[in-house]
C-alpha positions as CSV (number, residue, x, y, z in Angstrom):
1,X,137.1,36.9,75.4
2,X,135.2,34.1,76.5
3,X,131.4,34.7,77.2
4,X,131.2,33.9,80.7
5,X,133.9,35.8,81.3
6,X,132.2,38.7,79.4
7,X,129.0,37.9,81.0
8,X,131.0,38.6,84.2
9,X,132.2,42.1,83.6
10,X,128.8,43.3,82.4
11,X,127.4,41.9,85.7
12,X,130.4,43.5,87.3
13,X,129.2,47.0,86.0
14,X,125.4,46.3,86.0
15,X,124.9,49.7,88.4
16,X,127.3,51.7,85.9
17,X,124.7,50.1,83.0
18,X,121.8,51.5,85.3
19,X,122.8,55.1,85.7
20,X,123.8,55.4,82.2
21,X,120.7,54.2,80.6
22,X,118.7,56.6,83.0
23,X,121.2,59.5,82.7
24,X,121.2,59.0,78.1
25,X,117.0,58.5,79.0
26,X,116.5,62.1,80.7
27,X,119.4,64.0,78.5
28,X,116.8,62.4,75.2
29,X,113.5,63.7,77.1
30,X,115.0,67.0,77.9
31,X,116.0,66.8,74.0
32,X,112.9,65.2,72.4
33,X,113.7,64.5,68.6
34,X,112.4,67.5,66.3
35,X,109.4,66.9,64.3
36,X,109.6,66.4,60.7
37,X,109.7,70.1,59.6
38,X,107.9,71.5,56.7
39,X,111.2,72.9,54.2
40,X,109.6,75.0,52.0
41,X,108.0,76.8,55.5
42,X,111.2,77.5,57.1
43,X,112.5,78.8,54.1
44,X,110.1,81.1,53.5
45,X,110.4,82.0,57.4
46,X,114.2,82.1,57.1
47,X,113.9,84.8,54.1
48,X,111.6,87.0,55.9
49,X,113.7,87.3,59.0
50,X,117.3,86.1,59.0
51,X,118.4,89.0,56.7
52,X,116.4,92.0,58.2
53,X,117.8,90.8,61.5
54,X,121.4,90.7,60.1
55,X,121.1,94.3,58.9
56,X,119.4,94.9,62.7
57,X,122.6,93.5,64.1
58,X,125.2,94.6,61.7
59,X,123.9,98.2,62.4
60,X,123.4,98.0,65.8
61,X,127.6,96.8,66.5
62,X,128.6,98.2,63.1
63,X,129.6,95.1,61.1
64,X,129.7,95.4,57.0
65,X,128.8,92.5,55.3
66,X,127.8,91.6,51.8
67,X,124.7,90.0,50.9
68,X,122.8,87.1,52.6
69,X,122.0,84.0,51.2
70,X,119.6,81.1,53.0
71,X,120.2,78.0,51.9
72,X,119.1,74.0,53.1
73,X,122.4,73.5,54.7
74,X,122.5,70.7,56.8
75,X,126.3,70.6,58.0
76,X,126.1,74.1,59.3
77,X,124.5,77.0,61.2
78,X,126.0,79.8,58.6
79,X,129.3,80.6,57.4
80,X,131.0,83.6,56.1
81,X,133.0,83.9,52.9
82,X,136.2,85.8,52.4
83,X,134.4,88.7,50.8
84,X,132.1,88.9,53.9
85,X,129.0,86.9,52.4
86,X,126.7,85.2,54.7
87,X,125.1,82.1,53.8
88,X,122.6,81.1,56.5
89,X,121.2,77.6,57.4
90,X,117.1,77.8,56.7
91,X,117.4,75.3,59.7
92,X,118.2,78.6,62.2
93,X,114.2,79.1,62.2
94,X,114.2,75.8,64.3
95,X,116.1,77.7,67.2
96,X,115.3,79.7,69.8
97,X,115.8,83.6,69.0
98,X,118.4,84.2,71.1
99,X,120.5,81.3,69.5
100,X,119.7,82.5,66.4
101,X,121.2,86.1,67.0
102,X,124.1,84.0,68.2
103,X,125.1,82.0,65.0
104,X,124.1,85.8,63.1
105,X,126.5,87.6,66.2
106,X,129.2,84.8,65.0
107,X,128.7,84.8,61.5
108,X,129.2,88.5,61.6
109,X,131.9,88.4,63.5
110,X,133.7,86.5,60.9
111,X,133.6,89.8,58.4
112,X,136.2,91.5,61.2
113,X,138.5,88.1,61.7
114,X,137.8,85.4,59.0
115,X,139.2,82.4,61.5
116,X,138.3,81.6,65.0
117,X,141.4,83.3,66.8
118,X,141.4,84.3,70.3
119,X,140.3,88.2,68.8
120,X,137.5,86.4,66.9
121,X,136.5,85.1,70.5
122,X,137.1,88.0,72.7
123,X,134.6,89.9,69.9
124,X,131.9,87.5,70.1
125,X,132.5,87.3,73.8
126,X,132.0,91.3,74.3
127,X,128.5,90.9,72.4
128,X,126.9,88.2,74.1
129,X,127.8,89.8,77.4
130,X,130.2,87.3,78.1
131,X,128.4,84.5,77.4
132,X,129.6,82.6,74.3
133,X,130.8,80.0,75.9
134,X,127.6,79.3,77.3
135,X,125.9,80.1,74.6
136,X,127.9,78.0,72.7
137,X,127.3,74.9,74.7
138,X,123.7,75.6,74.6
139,X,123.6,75.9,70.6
140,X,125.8,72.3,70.8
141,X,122.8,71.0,72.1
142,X,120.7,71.7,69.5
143,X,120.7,69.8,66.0
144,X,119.9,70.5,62.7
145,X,116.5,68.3,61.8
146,X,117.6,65.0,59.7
147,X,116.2,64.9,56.3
């Protein structure tokens, strides 16, 4: 494309330009970056609480699980294996509580339907109160801290 014909769209779209830069602006102060977090704190965090809250959970909606594992994952909040291991993200510490107990609530979840069916949904659904798919979007806003 020739430049000034390039130059010419851009000026074309200069308000579009405007409200995007302001809009990505206020969605990254809302957002601010996390601060470089302290591993070895979170971990010893994680250890303390994700597991005693799992068994607070599990007990409290009657879920069976194995055993609990926390681990530096960076690709993931948690995951369940086939044999109904957790394996949590030490990186959970970094969210608010009640997002926390989500990913657990989910993660548990997985030990009664190891996929993400429409009955895997409809359980997590019924104990968030309805609100996975809020509380979904709101987790999907958060990020697990780069290294």
């Amino acid at each position: 494309v020739p430049r000034a014909r390039a130059l010419a769209f851009l000026e074309s779209k200069t308000d579009w330009v405007i409200r995007t830069r302001d809009r990505l602006a206020a969605r990254a102060a809302a957002h601010p970056a996390p601060a470089p977090c302290d591993i070895e704190a979170l971990r010893s965090a994680a250890k303390a609480e994700l597991p005693t809250r799992v068994e607070e959970l599990a007990r409290l909606h009657g879920f069976r699980y194995g055993r609990v594992t926390i681990r530096a994952s960076r690709t993931k909040w948690g995951c369940c294996t086939g044999d109904n291991n957790l394996s949590l993200s030490l990186f959970l510490m970094t969210l608010p509580p009640h997002l926390r107990d989500f990913v657990l609530l989910h993660e548990l979840c997985h030990t009664v339907h190891h996929d993400h069916s429409p009955h895997f949904h409809a359980l997590l659904d019924r104990l968030t109160g309805g609100n996975e798919k809020l509380l979904s979007r709101e987790l999907r806003s958060h990020s697990i801290p780069a290294r």
